[in-house]
C-alpha positions as CSV (number, residue, x, y, z in Angstrom):
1,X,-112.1,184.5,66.2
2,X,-112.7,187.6,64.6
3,X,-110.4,190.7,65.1
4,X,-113.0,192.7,67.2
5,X,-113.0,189.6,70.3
6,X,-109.0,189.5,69.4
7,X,-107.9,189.0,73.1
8,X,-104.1,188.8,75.0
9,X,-103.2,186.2,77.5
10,X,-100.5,187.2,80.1
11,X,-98.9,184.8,82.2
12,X,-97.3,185.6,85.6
13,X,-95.6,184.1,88.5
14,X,-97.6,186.3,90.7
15,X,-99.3,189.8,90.8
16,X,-100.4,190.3,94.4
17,X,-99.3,187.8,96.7
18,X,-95.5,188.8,96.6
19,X,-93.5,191.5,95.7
20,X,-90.6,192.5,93.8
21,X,-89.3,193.5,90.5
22,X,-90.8,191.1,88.0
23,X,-94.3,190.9,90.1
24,X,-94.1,195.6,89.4
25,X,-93.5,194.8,86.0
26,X,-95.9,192.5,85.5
27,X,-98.7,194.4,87.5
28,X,-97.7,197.5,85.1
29,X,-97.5,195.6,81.6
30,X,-101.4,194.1,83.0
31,X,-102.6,197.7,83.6
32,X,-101.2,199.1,80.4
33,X,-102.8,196.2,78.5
34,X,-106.0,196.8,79.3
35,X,-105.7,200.5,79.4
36,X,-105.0,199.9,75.4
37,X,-106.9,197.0,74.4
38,X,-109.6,197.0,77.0
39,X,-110.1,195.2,80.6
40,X,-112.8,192.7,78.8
41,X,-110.0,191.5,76.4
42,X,-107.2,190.4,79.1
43,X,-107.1,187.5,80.3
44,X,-104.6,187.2,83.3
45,X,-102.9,183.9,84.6
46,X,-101.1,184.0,87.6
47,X,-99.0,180.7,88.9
48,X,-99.1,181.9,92.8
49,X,-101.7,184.3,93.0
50,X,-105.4,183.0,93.8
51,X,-108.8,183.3,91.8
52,X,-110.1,185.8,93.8
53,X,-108.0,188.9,93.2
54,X,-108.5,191.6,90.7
55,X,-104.7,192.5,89.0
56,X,-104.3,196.7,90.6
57,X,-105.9,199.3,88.6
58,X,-107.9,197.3,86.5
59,X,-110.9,195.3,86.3
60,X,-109.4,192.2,85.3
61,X,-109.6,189.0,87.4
62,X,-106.8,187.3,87.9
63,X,-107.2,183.4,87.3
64,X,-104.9,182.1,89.7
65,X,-103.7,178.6,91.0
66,X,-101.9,179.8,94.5
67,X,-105.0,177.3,96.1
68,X,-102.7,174.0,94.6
69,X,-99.7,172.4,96.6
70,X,-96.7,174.1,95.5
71,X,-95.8,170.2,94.6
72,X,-98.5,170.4,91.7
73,X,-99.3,174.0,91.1
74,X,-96.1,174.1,88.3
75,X,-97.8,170.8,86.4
76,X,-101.4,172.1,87.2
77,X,-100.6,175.8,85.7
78,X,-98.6,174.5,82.9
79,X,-101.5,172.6,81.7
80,X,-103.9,174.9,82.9
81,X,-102.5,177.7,80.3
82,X,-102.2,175.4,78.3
83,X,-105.7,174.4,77.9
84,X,-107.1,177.9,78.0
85,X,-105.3,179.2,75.6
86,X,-106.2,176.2,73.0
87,X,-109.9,177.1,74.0
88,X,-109.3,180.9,73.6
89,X,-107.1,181.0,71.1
90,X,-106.1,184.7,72.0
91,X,-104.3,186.7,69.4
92,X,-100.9,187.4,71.5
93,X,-99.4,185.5,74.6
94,X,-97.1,187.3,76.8
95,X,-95.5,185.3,79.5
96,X,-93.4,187.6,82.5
97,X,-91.1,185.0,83.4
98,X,-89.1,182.9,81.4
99,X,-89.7,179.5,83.4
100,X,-93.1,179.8,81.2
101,X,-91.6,179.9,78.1
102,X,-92.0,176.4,77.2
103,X,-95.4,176.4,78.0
104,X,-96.0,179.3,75.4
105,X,-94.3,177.4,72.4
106,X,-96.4,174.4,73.3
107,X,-99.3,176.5,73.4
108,X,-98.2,178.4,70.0
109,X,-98.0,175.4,68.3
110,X,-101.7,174.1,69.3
111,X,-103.6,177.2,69.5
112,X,-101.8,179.2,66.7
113,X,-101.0,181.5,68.7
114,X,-97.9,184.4,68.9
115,X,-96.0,184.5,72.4
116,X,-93.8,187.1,73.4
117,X,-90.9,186.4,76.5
118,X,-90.0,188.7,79.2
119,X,-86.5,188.6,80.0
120,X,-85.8,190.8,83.2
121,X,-82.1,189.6,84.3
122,X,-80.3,186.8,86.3
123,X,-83.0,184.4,85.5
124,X,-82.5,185.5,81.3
125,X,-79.1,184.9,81.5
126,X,-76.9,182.1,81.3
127,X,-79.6,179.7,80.8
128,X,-79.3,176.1,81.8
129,X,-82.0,174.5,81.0
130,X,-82.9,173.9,77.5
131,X,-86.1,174.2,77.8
132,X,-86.4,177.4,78.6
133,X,-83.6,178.5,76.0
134,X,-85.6,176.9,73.3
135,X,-89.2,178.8,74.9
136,X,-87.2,181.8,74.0
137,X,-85.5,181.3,70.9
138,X,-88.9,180.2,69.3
139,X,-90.8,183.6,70.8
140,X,-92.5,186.0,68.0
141,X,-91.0,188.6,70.2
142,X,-88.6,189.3,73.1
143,X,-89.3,192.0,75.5
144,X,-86.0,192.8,77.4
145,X,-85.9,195.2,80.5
146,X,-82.8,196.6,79.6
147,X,-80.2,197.6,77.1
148,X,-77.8,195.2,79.0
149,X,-79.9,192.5,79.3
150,X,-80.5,192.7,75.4
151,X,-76.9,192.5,74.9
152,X,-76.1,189.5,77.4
153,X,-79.2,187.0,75.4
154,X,-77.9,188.4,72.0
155,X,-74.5,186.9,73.3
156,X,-76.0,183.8,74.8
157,X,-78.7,183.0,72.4
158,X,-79.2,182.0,69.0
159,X,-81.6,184.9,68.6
160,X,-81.8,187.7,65.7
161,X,-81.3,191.3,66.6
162,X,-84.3,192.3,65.7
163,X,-86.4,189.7,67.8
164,X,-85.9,191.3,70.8
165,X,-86.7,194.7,71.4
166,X,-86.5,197.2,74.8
167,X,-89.3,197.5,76.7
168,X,-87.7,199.2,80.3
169,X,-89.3,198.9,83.7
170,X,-92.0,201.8,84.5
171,X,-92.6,204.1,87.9
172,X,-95.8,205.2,89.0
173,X,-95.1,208.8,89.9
174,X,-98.5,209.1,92.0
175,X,-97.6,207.9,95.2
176,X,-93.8,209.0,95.1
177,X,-93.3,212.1,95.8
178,X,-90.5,214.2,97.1
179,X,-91.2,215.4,100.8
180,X,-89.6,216.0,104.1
181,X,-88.0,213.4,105.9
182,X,-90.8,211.6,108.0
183,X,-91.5,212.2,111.6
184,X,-92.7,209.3,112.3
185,X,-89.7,207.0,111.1
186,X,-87.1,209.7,112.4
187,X,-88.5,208.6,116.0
188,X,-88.9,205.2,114.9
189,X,-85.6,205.0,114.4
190,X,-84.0,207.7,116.7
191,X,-82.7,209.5,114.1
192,X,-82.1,213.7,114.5
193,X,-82.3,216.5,111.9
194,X,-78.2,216.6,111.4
195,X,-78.4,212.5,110.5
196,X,-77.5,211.5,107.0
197,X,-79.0,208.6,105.8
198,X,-78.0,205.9,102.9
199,X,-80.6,204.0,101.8
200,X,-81.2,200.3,100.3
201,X,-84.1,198.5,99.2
202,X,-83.4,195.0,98.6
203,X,-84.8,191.3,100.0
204,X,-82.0,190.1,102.6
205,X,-81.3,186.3,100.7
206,X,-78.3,184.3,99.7
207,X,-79.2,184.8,95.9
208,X,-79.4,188.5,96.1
209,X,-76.3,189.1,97.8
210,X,-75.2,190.5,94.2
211,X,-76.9,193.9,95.4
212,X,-73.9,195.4,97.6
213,X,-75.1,196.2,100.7
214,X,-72.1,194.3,101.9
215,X,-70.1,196.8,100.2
216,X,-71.8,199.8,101.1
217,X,-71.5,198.2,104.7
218,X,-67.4,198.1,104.3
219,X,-67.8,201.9,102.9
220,X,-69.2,202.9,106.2
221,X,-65.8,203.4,108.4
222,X,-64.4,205.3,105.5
223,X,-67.6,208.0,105.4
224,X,-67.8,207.9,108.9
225,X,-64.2,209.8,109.1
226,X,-65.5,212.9,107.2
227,X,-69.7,212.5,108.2
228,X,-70.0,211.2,112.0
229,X,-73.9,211.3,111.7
230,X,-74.2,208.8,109.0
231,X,-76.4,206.0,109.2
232,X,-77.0,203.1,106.4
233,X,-81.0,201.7,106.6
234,X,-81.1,198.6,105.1
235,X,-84.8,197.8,104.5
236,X,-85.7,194.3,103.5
237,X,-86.0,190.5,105.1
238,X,-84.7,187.6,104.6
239,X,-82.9,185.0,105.5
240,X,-79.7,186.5,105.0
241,X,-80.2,189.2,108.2
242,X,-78.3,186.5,110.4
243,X,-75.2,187.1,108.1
244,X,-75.5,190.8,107.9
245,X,-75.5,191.1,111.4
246,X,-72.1,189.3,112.2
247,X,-70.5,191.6,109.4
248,X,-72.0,194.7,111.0
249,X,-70.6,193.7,114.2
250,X,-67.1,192.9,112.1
251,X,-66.8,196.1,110.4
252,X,-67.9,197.7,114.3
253,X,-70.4,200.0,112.5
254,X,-73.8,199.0,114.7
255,X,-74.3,202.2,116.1
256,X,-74.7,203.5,112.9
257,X,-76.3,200.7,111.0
258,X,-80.1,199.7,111.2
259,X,-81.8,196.9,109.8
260,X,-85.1,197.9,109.1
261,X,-87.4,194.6,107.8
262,X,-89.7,194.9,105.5
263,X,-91.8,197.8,104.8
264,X,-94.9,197.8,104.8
265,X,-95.9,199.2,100.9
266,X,-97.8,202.6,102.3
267,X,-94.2,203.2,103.7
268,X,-91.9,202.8,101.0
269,X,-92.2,206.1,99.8
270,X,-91.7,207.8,103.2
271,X,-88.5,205.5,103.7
272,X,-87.1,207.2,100.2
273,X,-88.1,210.7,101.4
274,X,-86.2,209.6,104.8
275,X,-82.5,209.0,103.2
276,X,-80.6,211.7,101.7
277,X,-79.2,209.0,99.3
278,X,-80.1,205.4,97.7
279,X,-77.6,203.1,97.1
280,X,-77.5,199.6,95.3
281,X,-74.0,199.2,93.9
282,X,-75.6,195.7,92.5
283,X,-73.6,193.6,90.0
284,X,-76.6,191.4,88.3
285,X,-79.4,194.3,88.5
286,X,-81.9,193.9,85.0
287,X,-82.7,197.0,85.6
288,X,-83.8,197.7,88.8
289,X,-87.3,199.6,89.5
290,X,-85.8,201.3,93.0
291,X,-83.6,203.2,91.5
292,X,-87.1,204.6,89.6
293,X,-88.9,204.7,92.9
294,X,-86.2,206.9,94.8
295,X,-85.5,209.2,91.9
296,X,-89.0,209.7,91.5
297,X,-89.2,210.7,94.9
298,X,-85.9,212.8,94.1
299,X,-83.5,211.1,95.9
300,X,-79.5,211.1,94.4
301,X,-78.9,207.1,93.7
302,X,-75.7,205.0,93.4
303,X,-75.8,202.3,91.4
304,X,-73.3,199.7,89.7
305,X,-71.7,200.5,86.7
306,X,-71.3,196.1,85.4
307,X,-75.4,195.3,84.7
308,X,-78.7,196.8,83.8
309,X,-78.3,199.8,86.4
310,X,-77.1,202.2,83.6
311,X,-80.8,202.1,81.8
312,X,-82.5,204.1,84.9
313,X,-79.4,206.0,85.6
314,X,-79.7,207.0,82.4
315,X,-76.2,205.6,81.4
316,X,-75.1,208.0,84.4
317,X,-76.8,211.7,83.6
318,X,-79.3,211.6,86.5
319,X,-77.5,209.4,88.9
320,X,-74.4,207.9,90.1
321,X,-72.3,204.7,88.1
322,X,-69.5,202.9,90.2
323,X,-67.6,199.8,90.3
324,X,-69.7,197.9,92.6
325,X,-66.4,196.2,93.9
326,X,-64.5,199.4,94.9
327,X,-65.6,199.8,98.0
328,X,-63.1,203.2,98.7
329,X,-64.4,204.7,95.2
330,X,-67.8,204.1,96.9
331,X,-67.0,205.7,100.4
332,X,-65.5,208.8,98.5
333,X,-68.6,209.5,96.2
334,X,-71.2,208.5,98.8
335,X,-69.2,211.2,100.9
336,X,-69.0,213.8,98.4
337,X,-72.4,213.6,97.6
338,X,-73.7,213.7,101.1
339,X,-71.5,216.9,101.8
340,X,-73.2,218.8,98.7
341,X,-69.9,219.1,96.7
342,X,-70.7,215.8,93.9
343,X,-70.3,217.8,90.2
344,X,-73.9,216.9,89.2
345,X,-76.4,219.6,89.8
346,X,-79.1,217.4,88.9
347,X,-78.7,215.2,92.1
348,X,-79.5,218.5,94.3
349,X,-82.6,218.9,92.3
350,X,-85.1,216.9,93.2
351,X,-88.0,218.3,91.2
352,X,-85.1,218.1,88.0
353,X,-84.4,214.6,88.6
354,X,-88.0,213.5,89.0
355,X,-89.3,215.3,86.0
356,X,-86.4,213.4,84.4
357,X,-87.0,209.7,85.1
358,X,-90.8,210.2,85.1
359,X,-90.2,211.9,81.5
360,X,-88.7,208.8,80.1
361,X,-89.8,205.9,82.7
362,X,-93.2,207.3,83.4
363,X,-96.3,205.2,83.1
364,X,-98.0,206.7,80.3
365,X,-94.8,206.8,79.0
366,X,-94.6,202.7,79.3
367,X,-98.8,202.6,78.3
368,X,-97.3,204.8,74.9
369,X,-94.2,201.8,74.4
370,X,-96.3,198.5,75.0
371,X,-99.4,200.2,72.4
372,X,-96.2,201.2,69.6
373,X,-95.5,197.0,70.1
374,X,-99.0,195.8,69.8
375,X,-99.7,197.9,66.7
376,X,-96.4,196.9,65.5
377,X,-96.4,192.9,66.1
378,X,-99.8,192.1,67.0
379,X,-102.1,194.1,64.4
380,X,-105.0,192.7,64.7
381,X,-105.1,193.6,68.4
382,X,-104.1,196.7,67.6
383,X,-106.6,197.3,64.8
384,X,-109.2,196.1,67.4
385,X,-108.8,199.1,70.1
C-alpha cells in the first residue's frame, strides 16, 4: 500500500454505547486521529458498539459487533480484527484496551503491521494473564495515561523505558464551563443558597469501590461540626447503592447525603457547576478524566495522593493531594476549603484553574501530542497528512 492510502486501525471496547474513562479516551484519541490524518483513513473497530454509529465529532463509521451474543462477540471480534487488518494492512494499530493486545501481535505478525497498547490503570497493572502481558511487551509503542501508570508497567513488565511513552487523558473545554449553581437541580434536590455541596462522579460497583466515597462518607460528621449545611451528592449507579445506603444510615449522615443516579450527559456539567467542591480520594485512579471535567468547569478537586490522580492535579499545583485512607486529614481540608481559608489561591479562581488544566489537558493540546507520536513512530502516516 503506498504511503498516500497509509491508514490507522483503532480498536475499542466501545465508543457510544457505554460510558466511562477508557470509552472518553478512546472517543478523543478517534477524533484526534482523524483530525490529523483524515476521517477517510481511520478505520474504527469497536467490540460493543454496533455498525450503525458514527464515532462523535467525526465522520468515521464505527464497525461494530455489539449485534453478537456477548457469548461470541469476544471470538467473533478477535477474528474479525483480525481478518481486516490482514486485508488492510493499515500502517499503525492502536488498540484502547489491553484485553486486545493479543489480537494486535497476532495481527502484527500476519499483516506486518505496528500496534501500539493503551494502558489506562487497574486493568495495566498487575497483569495475570499472559497473554495480555506478552500483547504488551511485543507493542511498537506503549501509550500510558499517566506518569504513575508508566512507572507501575516499567516495574511489572519486561519493557524498555523508552517503549512507552505519556500520552494523558484530554477535556473538551466546550461544554464545561464555569457557571452558577443550577436552579433546576437546587429544587431537584432541595438544596438552598447557604448549602455547600461535595461532589463525586463515579459508577456505584464492587470493583470501583477503590474511589473513596466511603471515606468521604466517614468525613462527613467531622465537617458537619464546623459546616451544618453540607451535603455530599454522590452521582452514579450501580450495584453497589444497596451497600452505600446501609453505611449512610451507619455513619447517621442521610439528611445530608443524596444519591443522585446517573446523570444524564447534558447534565454533568451543571452537576459540577452545582458543588462547591469534587472529591475522589481514589487509590487505583490511571488518571482520572473528572478531575479534568470539574476543573474545567472550575471547581477545587480532592484527589488521592497513592495513583495516577497527581497527573491532572498537576502533582498538586491546581488541586488538592491526600491520603485517601485518612479520613480526618480529609474532613479537615474538605473543611478548610469550603470555608475559603485552604492556602491555594488557585482553587478560588475558577477562570485561573480552568485556563490551567485546559492549557496543558486541552484538546488541541491532546490533537498537538498524538500528531508529535505519529510523526515520530509511524512516518509514513505522518508523511501522508
Amino acid at each position: 500500500m503506498s504511503q498516500s492510502r497509509a491508514s490507522v486501525h483503532i480498536w475499542v471496547p466501545e465508543l457510544t454505547s457505554a460510558r466511562g474513562g477508557i470509552q472518553a479516551f478512546s472517543r478523543h484519541l478517534v477524533e484526534a486521529a482523524a483530525t490529523i490524518v483524515g476521517g477517510d483513513r481511520v478505520r474504527v473497530f469497536s467490540k460493543n458498539d454496533r455498525s450503525s454509529a458514527v464515532a462523535p465529532g467525526t465522520n468515521v463509521v464505527i464497525r461494530g459487533f455489539g449485534k453478537w451474543p456477548s457469548s461470541l462477540r469476544t471470538t467473533v471480534f478477535a477474528f474479525g480484527i483480525v481478518l481486516r487488518a490482514i486485508r488492510d494492512r493499515p500502517a499503525l494499530i492502536i488498540t484502547t484496551h489491553l484485553n486486545f493486545a493479543g489480537a494486535a501481535y497476532v495481527a502484527k505478525r500476519l499483516s506486518r503491521s505496528r500496534y501500539w497498547c493503551v494502558a489506562h490503570g487497574i486493568e495495566a497493572w498487575n497483569l495475570g494473564r499472559k497473554i495480555r502481558s506478552f500483547g504488551l511487551r511485543e507493542a511498537d509503542l506503549v501509550l500510558a495515561v499517566s506518569n504513575y501508570t508508566r512507572r507501575r508497567l516499567l516495574d511489572e513488565q519486561t519493557i524498555a523505558p523508552d517503549q512507552i511513552v505519556i500520552l494523558p487523558n484530554t477535556v473538551r473545554g466546550e461544554s464545561l464551563v464555569p457557571g452558577p449553581k443550577p436552579d433546576y437541580l437546587m429544587r431537584r434536590h432541595g438544596l438552598t443558597d447557604r448549602t455547600k455541596v461535595i461532589l463525586t462522579v463515579a459508577r456505584l460497583a464492587e470493583p470501583e469501590r477503590y474511589k473513596g466515597y466511603d471515606n468521604i462518607l466517614r468525613a462527613l460528621p467531622k465537617i458537619r461540626q464546623s459546616i451544618p449545611e453540607i451535603h455530599y451528592m454522590l452521582v452514579g449507579a450501580g450495584a453497589d447503592r444497596p451497600r452505600i445506603e446501609q453505611l449512610i444510615r451507619d455513619l447517621e449522615v442521610a439528611d445530608i447525603v443524596t444519591l443522585a443516579g446517573a446523570a444524564a450527559e447534558k447534565e454533568l456539567g451543571d452537576y459540577y457547576n452545582l458543588c462547591d467542591v469534587f472529591a475522589m480520594p481514589s487509590k487505583g485512579e490511571g488518571f482520572g478524566i473528572v478531575y479534568l471535567e470539574a476543573m474545567a468547569c472550575g471547581k477545587p478537586v480532592l484527589a488521592g495522593n497513592s495513583d495516577g490522580s497527581a497527573d491532572p492535579l498537576q502533582n498538586g499545583r491546581v488541586g488538592l493531594l491526600v491520603d485517601p485512607d485518612d479520613v480526618s486529614a480529609m474532613a479537615v481540608i474538605l473543611t478548610q476549603v469550603l470555608n475559603g481559608n485552604y492556602p491555594s489561591k488557585i482553587l478560588y479562581s475558577p477562570e485561573k484553574l480552568r485556563a490551567a488544566t485546559l492549557e496543558r489537558f486541552g484538546f488541541d493540546r491532546f490533537v498537538s501530542r498524538v500528531d508529535g507520536l505519529l510523526s515520530d513512530f509511524a512516518p509514513d502516516l505522518g508523511a501522508a497528512k
